[in-house]
VOMI-241955 format. One record per atom (N, C-alpha, C): x, y, z. Coordinates in steps of 0.001 Angstrom, whole numbers, padded with zeros to 6 digits, always signed. Example, Ala and Ser with C-alpha at 12.3 -4.5 7.8 and 13.67 -1.06 7.14 Angstrom:
% residues 2
+013190-005690+007800;+012300-004500+007800;+013200-003300+007800;+012850-002250+007080;+013670-001060+007140;+012900+000030+007870;
This chain:
% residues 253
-096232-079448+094824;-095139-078465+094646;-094242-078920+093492;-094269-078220+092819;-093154-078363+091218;-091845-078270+091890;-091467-079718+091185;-089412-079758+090908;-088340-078351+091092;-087702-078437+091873;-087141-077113+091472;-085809-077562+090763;-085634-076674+089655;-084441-076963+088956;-083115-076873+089252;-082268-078314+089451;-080864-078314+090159;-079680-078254+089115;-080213-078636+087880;-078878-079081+086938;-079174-078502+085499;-078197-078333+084534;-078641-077823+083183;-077530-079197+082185;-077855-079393+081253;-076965-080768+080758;-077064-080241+080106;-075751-080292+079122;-075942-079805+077463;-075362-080742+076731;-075841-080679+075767;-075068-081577+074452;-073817-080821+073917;-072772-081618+073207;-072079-080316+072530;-072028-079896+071160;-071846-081079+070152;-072004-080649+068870;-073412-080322+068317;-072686-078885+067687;-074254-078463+067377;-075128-077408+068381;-074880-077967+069604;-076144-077458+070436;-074651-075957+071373;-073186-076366+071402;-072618-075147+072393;-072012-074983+071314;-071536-074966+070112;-070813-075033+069113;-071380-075465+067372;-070840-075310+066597;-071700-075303+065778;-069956-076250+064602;-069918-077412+065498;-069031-078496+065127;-069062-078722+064466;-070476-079351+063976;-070423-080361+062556;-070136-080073+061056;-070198-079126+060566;-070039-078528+059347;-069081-078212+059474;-068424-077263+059748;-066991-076594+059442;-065820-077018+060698;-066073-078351+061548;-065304-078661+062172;-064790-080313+061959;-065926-081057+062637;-065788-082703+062204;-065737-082941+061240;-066741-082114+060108;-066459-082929+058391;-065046-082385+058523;-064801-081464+058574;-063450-080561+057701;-062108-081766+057879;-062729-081892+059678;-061621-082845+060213;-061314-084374+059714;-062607-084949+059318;-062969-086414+058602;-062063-086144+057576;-062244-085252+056667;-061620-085009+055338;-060194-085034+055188;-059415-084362+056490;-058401-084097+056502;-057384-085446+057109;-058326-086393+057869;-057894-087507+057948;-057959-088581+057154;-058885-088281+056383;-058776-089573+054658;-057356-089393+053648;-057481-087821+053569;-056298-087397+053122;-054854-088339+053916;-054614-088355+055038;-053531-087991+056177;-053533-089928+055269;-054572-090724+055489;-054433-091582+054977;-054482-092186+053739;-054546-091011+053006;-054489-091798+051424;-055576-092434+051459;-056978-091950+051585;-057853-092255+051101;-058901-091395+050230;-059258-091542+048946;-059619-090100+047793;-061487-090007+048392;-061879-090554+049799;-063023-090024+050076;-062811-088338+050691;-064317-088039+050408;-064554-086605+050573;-065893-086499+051044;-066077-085760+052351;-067519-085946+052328;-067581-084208+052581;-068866-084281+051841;-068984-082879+050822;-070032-082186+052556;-070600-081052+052199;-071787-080670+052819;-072995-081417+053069;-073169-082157+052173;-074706-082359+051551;-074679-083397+052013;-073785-084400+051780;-073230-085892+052754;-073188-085916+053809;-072543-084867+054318;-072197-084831+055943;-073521-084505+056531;-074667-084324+055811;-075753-083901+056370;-076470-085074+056832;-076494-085542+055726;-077290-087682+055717;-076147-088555+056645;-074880-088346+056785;-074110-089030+057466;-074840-088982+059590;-074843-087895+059364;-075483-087013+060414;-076175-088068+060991;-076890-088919+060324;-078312-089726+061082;-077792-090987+061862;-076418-090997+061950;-075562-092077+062757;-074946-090964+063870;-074989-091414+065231;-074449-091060+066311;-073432-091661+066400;-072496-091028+066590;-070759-091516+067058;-069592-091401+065700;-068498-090924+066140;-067650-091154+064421;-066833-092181+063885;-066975-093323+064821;-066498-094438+064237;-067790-094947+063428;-069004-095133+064197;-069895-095659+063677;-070745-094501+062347;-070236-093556+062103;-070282-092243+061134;-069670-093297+059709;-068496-093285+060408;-067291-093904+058883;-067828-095280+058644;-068571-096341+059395;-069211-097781+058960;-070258-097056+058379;-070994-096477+058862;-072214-096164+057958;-071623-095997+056735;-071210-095029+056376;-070460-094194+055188;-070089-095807+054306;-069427-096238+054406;-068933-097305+054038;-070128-098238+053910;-071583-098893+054608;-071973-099497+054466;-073280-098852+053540;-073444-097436+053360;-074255-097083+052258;-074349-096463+051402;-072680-095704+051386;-072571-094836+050487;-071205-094653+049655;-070081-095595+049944;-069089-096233+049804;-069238-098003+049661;-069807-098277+048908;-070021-099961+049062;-068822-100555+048149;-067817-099915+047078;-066748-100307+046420;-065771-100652+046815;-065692-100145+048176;-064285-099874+049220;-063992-101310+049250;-062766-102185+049424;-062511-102811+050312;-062065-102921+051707;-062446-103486+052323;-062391-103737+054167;-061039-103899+054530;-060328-103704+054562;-058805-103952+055076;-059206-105208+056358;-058331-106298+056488;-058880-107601+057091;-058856-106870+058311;-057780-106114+058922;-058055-105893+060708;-059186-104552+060576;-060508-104166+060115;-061368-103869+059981;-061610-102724+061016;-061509-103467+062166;-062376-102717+063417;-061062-101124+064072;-059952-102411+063536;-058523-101460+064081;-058591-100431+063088;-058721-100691+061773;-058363-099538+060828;-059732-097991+060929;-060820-098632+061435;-061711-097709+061427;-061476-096764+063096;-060441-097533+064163;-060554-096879+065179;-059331-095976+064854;-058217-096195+063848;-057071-095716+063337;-057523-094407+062830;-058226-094096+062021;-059116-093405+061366;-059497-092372+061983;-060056-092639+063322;-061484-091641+063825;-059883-091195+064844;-059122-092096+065465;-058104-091250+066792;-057626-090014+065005;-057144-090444+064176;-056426-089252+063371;-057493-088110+063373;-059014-088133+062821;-059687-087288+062981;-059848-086285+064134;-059803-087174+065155;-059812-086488+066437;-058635-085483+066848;-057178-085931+066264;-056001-085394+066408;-056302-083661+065964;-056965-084013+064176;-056940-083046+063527;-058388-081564+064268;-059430-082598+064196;-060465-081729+064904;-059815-081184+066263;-059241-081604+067287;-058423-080875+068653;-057417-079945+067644;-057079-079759+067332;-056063-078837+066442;-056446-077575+066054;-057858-077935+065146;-058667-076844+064975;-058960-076006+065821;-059432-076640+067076;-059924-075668+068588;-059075-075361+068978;-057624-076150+069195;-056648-075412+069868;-056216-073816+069284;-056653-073866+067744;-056199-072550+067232;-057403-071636+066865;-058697-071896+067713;-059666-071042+068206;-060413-070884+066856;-060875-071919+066009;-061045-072091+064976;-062862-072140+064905;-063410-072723+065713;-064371-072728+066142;-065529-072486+067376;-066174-071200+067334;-066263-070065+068553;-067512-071088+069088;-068041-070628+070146;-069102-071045+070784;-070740-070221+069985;-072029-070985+070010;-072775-070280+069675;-073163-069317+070618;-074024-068542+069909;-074694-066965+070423;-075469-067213+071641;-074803-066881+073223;-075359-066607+074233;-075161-068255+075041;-074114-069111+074611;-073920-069856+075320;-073159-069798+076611;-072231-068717+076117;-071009-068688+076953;-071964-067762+078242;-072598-066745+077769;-073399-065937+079127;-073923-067024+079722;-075136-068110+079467;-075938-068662+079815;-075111-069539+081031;-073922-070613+080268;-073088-071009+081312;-072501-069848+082122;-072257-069133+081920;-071199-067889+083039;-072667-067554+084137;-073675-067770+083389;-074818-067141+084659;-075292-067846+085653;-075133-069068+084911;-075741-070419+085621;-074794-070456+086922;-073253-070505+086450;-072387-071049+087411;-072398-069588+088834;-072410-068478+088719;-072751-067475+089184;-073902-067946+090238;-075022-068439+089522;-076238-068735+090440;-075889-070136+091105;-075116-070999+091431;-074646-071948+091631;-075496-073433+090987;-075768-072928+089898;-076539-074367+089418;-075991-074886+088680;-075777-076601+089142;-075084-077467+089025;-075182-077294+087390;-073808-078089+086722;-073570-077903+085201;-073252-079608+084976;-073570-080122+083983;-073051-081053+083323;-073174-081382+081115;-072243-082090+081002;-072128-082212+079581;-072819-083648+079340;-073520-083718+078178;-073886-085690+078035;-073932-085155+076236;-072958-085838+076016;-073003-085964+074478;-071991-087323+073774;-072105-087678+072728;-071642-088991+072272;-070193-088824+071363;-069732-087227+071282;-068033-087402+070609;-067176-087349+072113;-066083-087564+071846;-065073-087852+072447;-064114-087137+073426;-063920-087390+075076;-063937-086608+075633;-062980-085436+075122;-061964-086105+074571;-060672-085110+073889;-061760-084071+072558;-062653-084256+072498;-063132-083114+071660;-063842-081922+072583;-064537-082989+073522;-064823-082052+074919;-063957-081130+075245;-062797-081639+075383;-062028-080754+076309;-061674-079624+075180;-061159-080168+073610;-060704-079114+073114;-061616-077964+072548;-062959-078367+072529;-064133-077108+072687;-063897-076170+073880;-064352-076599+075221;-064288-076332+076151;-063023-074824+076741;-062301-076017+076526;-060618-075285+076748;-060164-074043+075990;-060780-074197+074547;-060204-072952+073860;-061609-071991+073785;-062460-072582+074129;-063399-070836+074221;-063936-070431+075398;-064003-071456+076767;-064110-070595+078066;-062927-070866+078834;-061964-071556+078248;-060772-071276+079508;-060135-072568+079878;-058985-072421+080138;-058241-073849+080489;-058672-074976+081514;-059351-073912+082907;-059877-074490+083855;-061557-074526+083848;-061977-074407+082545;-064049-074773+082478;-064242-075762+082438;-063276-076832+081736;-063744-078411+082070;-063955-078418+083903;-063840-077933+084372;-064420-078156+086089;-065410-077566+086562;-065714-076981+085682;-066892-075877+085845;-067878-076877+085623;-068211-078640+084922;-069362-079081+084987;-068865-080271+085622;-069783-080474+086763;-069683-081668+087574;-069550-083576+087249;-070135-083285+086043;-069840-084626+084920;-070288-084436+083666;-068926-084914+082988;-068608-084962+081374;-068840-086447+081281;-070146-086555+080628;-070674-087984+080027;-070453-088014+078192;-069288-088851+077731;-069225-088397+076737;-068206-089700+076094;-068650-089764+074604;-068241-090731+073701;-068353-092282+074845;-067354-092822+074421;-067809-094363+074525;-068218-095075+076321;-068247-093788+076823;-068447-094225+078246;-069661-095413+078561;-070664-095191+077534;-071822-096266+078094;-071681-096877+076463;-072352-097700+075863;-071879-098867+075158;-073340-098336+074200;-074428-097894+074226;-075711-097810+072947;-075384-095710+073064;-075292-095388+072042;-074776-093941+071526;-076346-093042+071591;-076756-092046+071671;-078096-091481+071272;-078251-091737+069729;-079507-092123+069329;-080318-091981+070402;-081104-092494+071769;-080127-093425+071899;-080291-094225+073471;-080187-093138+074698;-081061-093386+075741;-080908-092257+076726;-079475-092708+077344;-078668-093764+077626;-077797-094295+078187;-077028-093030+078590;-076321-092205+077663;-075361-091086+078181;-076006-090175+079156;-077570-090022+079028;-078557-088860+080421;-078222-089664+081507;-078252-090758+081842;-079107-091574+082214;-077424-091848+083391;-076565-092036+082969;-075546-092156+083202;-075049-090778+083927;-075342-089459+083136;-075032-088252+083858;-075831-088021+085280;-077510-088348+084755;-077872-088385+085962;-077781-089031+087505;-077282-090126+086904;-076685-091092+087810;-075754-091012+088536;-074314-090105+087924;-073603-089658+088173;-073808-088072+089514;-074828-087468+088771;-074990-086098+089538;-075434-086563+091092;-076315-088243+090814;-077156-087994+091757;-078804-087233+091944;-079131-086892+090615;-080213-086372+090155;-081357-086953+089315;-082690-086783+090064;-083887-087477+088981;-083868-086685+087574;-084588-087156+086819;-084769-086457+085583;-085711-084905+085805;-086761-085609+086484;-087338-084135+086360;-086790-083004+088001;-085506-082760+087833;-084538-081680+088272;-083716-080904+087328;-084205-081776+086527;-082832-081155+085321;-083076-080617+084382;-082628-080013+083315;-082990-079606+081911;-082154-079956+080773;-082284-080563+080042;-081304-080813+078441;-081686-079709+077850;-080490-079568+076791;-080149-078831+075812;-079089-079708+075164;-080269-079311+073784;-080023-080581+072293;-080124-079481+071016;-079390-080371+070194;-079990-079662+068946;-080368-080331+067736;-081002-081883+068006;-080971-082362+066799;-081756-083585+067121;-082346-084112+066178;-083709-085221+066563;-083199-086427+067665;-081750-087012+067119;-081497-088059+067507;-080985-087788+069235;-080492-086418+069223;-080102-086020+070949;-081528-085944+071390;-082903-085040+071167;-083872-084936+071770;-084435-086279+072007;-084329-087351+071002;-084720-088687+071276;-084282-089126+072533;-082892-088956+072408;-081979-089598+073680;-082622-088854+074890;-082487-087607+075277;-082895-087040+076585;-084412-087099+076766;-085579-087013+075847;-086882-087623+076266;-086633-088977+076493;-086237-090105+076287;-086527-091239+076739;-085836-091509+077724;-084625-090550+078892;-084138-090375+079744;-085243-089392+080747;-086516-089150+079842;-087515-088553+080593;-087064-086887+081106;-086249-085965+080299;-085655-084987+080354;-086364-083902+079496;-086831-082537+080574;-087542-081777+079437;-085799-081285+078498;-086345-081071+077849;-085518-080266+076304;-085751-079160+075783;-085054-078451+075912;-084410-076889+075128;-084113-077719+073853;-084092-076705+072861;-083611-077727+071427;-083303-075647+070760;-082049-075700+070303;-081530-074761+069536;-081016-075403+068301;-081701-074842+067082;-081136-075943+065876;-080357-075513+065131;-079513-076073+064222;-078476-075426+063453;-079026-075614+061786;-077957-075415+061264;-078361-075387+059443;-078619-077036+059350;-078217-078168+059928;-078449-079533+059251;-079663-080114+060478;-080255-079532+061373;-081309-080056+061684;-082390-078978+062060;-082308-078028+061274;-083791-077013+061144;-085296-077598+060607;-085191-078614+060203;-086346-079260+059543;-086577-080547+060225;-085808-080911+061328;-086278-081895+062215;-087569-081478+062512;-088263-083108+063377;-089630-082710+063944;-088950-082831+065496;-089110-081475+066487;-088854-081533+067724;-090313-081939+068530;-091411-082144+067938;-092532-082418+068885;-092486-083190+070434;-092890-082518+071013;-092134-083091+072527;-091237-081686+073408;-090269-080956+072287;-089328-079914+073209;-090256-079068+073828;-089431-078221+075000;-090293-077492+076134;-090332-076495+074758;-089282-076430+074277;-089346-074812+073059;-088525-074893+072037;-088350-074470+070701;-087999-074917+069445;-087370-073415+069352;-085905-073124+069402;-085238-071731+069162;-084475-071910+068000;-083708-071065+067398;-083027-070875+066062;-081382-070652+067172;-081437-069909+068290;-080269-069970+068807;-080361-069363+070251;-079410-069688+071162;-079783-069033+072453;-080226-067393+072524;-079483-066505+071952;-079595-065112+071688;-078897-064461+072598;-078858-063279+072229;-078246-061674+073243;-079024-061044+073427;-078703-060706+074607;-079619-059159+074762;-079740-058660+073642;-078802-058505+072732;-078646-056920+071883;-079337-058037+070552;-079613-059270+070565;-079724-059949+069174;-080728-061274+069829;-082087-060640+069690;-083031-061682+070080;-082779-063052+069435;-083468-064052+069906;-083261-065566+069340;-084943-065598+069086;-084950-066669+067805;-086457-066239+067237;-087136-068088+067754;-088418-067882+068253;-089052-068902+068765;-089304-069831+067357;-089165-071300+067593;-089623-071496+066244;-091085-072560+066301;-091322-073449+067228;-091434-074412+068211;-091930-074201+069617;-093610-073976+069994;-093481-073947+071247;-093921-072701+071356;-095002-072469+072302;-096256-071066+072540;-095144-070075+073793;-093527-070738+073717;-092972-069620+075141;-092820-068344+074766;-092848-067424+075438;-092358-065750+075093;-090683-066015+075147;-089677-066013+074439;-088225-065912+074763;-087721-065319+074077;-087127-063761+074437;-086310-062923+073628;-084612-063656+073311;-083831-064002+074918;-083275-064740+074699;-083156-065523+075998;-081917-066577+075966;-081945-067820+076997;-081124-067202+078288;-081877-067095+079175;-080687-066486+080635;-081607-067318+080934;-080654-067645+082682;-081443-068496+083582;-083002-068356+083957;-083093-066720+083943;-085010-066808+084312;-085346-067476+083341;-085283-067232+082416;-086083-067990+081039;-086019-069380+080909;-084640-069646+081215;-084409-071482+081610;-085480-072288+082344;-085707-071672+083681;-086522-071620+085111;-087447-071667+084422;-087957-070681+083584;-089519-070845+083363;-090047-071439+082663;-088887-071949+081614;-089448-073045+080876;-089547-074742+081519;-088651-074686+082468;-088975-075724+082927;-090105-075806+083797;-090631-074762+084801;-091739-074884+085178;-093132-075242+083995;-093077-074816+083034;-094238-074761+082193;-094620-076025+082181;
């Protein structure tokens, strides 16, 4: 007898929101500024920056391969955590003023799920205060309760693509892996939730459309609407768009 499906996990940047481009860079930028620093990270940067999980460890990268002129300010570790809390200030700011909407058919998918009473949780590697200020300004003051555990930024100590943050949610729920379903949108999250042994939904955005998802249950361009199919990209499933039957059936497959 096949698993029956108890839980749906989602990632957030990228995969319920479409953060990274016109939210975190914008926000990085606006905190170099805040500090008098003449870095800028363009589109095209923020794309290659991308291949580091977490935004402290975003700004060491940056610095250790693409900024090598910089000098280190001696308290090092403090000035880079100085850095990422200002970013964070500025990125919550943005959401508070509804700056950045949810993607296409997320908000149904959660509103249907919770309706059918299946358990909800978040596992992603930014910071719960970005959690909340996604969350808060596009389904509502009280949706952070709507998922049973928010696994997120520095709670476990190795970032995805380590399964540590699934692994931790699941732990948390009380749930094996194969009960559950991820939803990712980008090589280094699908890494993380397969080696947490998690099938994967994968909806991709403009900076990881050319990933290799080999492994996802199904490869989409975006959840979809009724009225605005989502196009398969990845994966032999029939899916006009993502509602819970379709969830269900991909995890049976």
């Amino acid at each position: 007898m096949a698993n029956e499906l108890q839980a749906l996990i989602f990632d957030v940047d990228g995969t319920l929101a479409d953060t990274e481009r016109d939210g975190h860079r914008v926000a990085f930028n606006a905190a170099f500024v805040a500090a008098k620093l003449d870095w800028v990270w363009s589109e095209a940067l923020y794309g290659e920056l991308l291949a580091v999980t977490g935004g402290k460890e975003r700004i060491r990268f940056y610095l250790e391969k693409f900024n090598t002129e910089f000098e280190k300010p001696a308290q090092f570790d403090k000035f880079i955590a100085a850095l990422h809390a200002s970013k964070t200030r500025h990125f919550v700011a943005m959401m508070q003023r509804g700056e950045i909407p949810l993607r296409p058919g997320v908000e149904r998918l959660i509103k249907e799920a919770r309706a059918a009473n299946m358990r909800l949780a978040i596992s992603t590697t930014t910071t719960p205060a970005n959690v909340e200020a996604l969350i808060s300004s596009t389904l509502g003051s009280d949706a952070m309760q709507w998922f049973e555990v928010i696994a997120a930024g520095d709670i476990v100590p190795a970032k995805k693509p380590a399964p540590d943050i699934y692994d931790y949610a699941l732990e948390k729920m009380g749930l094996q892996a194969n009960q559950c379903i991820a939803f990712e949108d980008s090589l280094n999250g699908m890494l993380s939730s397969q080696a947490a042994k998690l099938k994967t939904i994968i909806t991709v955005n403009g900076y990881t459309s050319e990933d290799d998802f080999s492994g996802a249950v199904v490869v989409l361009d975006q959840m979809g609407e009724p009225g605005a199919p989502c196009k398969v990209l990845q994966g032999n499933a029939e899916v006009t768009y993502l509602d819970l039957a379709a969830v269900k059936k991909l995890f049976q497959a």
